[in-house]
N, C-alpha and C positions, 0 to 999 in steps of 0.2 A: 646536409652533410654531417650531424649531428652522431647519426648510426656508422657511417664508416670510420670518425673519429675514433667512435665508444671501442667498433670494433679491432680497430687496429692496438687501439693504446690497451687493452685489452689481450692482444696476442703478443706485441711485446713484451709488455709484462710477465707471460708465459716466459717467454726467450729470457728476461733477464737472471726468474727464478732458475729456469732449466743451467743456464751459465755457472751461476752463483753453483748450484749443484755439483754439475759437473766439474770444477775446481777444487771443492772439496773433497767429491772422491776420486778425482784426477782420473775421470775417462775421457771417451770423446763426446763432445758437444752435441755433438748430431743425434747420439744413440739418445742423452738423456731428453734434446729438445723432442725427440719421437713419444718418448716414455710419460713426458709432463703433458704432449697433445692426445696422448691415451689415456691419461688419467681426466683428463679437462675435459675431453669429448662426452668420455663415460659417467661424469656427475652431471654436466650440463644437460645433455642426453635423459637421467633420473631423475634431477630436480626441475628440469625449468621444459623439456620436450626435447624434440631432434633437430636441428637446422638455428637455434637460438646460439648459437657461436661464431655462426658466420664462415663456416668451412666453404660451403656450396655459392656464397658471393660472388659475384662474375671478379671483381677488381680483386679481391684475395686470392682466386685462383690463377688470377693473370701475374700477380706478385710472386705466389708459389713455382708458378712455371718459370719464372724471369730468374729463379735463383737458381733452382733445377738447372737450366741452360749455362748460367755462368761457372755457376759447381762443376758442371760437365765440362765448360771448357777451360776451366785450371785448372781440372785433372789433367787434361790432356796437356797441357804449355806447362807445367811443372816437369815433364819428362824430362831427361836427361839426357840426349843426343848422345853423348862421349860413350856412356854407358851403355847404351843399345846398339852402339859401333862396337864396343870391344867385346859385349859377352851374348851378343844377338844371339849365338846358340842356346845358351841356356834360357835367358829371357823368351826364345820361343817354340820353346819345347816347355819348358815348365807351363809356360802363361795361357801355350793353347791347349795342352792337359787340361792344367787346371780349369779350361772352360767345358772341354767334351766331355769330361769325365762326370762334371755331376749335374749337367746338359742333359748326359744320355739316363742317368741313372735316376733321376728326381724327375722327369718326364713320366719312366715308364712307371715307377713308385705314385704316382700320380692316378695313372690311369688304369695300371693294374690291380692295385692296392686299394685306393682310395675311390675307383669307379670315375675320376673326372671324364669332362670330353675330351676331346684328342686335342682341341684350341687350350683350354683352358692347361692342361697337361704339360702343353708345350711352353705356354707360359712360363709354368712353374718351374720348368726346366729353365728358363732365362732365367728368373729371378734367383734363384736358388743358385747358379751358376758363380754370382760373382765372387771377387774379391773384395772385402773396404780396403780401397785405398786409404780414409779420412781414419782410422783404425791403424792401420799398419806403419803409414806416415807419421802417426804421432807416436806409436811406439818403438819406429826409429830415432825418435827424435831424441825420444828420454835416455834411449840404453845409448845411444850414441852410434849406433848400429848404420846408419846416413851416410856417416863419413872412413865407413868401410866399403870395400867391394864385396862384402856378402849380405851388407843392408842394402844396396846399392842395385844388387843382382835380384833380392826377393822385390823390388819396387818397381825395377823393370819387367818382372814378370807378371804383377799386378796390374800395370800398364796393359800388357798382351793380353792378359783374363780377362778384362773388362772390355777391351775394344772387340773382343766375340760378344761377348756379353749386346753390348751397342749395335752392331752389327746385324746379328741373329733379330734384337728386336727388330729391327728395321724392315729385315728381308721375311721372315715367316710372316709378319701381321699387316703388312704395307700392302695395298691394293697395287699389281704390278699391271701400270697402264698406261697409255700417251704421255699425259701429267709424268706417271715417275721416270720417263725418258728423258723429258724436260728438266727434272729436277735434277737427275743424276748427270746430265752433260752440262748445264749452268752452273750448278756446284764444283764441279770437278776444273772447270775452264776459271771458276773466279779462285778458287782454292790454291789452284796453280801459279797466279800471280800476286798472292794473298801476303805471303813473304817481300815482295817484292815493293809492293806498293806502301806495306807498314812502313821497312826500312825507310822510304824516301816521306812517309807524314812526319818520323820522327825528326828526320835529317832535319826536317826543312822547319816543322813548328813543333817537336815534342817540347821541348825545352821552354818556350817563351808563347804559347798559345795556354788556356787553361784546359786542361783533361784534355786534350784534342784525343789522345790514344785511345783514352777510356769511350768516348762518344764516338769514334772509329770503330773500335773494339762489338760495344754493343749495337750501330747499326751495322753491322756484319753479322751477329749471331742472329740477330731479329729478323734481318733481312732472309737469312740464309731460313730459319726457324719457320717463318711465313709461308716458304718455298716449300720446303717441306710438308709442311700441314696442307696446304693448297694443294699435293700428290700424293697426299693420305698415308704419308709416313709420319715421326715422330721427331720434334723439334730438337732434339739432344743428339741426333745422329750426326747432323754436320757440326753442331757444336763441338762434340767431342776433335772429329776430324780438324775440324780448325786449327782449336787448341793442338792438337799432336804438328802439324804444320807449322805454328807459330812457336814452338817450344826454347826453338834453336834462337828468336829474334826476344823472347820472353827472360832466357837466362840471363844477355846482358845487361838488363837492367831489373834487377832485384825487389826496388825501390817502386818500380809501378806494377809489379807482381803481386807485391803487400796491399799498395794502396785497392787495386782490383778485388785482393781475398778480404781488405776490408770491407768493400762494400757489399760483397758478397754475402760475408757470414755473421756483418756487422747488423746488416740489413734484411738482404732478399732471403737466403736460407732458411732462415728461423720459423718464415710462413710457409717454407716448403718445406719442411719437418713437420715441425706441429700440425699441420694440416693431414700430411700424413698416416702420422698418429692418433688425431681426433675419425681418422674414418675407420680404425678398428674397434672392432663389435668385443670386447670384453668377455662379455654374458656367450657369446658365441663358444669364443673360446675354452670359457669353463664349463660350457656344456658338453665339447667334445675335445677333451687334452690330448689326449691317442692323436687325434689326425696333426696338431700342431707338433709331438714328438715324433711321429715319424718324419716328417718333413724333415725337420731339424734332425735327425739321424741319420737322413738318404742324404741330404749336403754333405755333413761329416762325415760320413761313413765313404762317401760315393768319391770325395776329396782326398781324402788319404788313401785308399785302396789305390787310385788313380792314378796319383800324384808322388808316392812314397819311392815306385821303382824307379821313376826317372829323376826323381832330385838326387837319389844313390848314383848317378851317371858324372853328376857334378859337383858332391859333394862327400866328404870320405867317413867325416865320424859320426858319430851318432845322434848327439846331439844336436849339430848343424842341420843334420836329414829332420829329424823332427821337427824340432823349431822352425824352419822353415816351410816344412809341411805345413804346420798347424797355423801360421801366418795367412799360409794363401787359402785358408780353412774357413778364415773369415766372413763375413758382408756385410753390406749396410748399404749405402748410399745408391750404388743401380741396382740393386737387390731390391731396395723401394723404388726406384723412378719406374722400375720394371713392373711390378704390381700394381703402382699406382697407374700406368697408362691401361694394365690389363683391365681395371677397376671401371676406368672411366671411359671404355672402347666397351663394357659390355661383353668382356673375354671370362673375366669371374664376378662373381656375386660377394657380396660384402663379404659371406663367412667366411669365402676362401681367400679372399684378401686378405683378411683379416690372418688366419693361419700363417700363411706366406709371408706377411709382415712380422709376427710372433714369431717365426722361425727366422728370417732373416736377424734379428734384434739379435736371438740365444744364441746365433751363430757369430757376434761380433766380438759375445761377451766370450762364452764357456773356451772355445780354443784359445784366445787370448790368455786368460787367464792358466790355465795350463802350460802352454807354452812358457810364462813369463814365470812360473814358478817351479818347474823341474826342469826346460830343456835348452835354459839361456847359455850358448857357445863362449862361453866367460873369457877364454882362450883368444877370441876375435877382437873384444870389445879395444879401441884405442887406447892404448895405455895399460893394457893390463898383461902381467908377464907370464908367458904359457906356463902352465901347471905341471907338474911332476906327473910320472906313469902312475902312482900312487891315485894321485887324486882325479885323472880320470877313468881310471876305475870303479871310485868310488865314488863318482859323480852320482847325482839324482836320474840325469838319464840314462844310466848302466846299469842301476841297481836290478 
């Protein structure tokens, strides 16, 4: 037990430094835990050989996948019911743009451009597709943007981007056969009364049992996750679904929301990041930078072109259209769950992994940062009193 110890206390230690980082230059956690398992991969990798960090461990990758799956389903139970009842038009029109648009566009840049297969192309089209929610939820959180209805409306839309996103993986790479009829009518029949049954563990022992929810919570996902894998599809599929189910029974109580994100990204996350990141190839990448920028230019590019007419449908100034464009511009989190299953299905080869990873990262950062410094709706934010004709004139995103 000696090596599993070394290795574990060993990649927390990554997660602590990556933390400690990400605080100081106040991103998000997930981007830098990727960045430190990139850096750590690729010395380890130099100095010591390949496979001496323990990425390819059966129980490190069972850790990685365990957080992946609960990641997947707090996205999903973080939604906001109210919010997808009142502005459902926009939330899915934007949310399923923003998936066909750079779906169709970073597929065919894939396999036109770059000569991939038409598997691995399509991949790249999921991957490249998403939204970060972990990105976009923290930067409503800072500008205050959350407790508006136009942070409110880009998070619901993210919601919708990413459940294609989940989806698409499921249905293009899934073996469609006996098994997946089995899985799709047992999941759907337990799904169905998934609400029904939490309600009445909590009624009856939430309160005075220990964790009972949480121990409910994850033999559901696992259970459901098992099912999945056993029908040759992907363990995050029904996760997701779950979470978006239990969203409505999740809001009332805030308190086991936290506790759940603790153990999440307290714990399981940080192996499924860093893992992530320690499998991209470096030396790959610097040997061929063209193909990781074009990727990362057919997302953006493919995002905005796509995306820009019909946020103008619900949105009127200028700023607000951008800003919000360039939000749903982002990715990160199923942008990697998505390369990482293509990775480990034998769909791409390390380099183009690697690529897809390096693009997913630039795309979490570059539009963010744009966004946050020419095209903030200042007019929106709570509290802040609408600006004169003057000065939206002569705002940064007028100039």
């Amino acid at each position: 037990m000696t090596i599993p110890f070394s290795i574990a206390a060993l990649w927390l230690g990554l997660a602590v430094i990556a933390t400690v980082i990400a605080s100081y230059l106040r991103i998000s956690m997930a981007l830098v835990e990727i960045c430190v398992g990139m850096a750590a991969g690729a010395a380890c990798e130099y100095y010591l050989g390949q496979g001496l960090i323990g990425a390819d461990a059966e129980w490190l990758r069972f850790l990685a996948s365990s957080g992946a799956i609960l990641l997947t389903f707090l996205a999903g139970a973080e939604l906001e019911p109210q919010v997808m009842r009142a502005k459902w038009k926009e939330v899915t029109v934007v949310g399923i743009v923003g998936f066909l648009a750079p779906f169709a566009g970073c597929a065919a840049l894939a396999h036109y451009l770059l000569g991939w297969s038409p598997q691995a192309s399509l991949l790249a089209g999921v991957a490249l597709s998403t939204t970060s929610m972990a990105v976009v939820y923290a930067v409503m959180l800072e500008t205050g943007f959350n407790r508006t209805e136009f942070g409110k409306g880009i998070l619901g839309a993210c919601f919708v981007n990413d459940l294609g996103t989940v989806i698409a993986l499921g249905l293009l790479f899934s073996p469609f056969t006996a098994k997946t009829l089995v899985f799709i009518a047992a999941s759907a029949v337990f799904l169905a009364v998934l609400p029904r049954l939490s309600k009445r563990f909590t009624r009856k022992f939430g309160h005075r049992t220990a964790a009972i929810r949480a121990k409910w919570v994850m033999f559901t996902l696992f259970g459901l996750g098992a099912l999945a894998l056993w029908s040759g599809s992907e363990a995050v599929l029904p996760a997701y679904v779950a979470g978006i189910v239990l969203a409505e029974f999740a809001a009332k109580d805030e308190l086991w929301i936290r506790r759940m994100r603790t153990l999440c990204i307290g714990f399981l996350t940080p192996f499924y990041f860093l893992r992530a990141g320690s499998l991209v190839s470096l030396p790959a990448i610097a040997a061929m930078p063209l193909v990781f920028l074009a990727l990362l230019a057919g997302k953006v590019a493919s995002k905005i072109f796509g995306l820009y007419p019909f946020i103008s449908m619900f949105r009127k100034e200028t700023n607000e259209r951008w800003y919000y464009t360039l939000m749903m511009s982002t990715g990160l989190t199923f942008g990697t769950i998505s390369a990482l299953y293509g990775l480990s299905h034998g769909i791409v080869g390390r380099e183009q992994y690697s690529f897809l990873v390096a693009g997913v990262i630039a795309s979490a950062v570059i539009p963010t940062m744009i966004a946050n410094l020419a095209f903030i709706p200042y007019s929106l934010l709570p509290g802040t009193p609408e600006p004169t004709a003057e000065e939206i004139e002569e705002g940064p995103g007028n100039e």
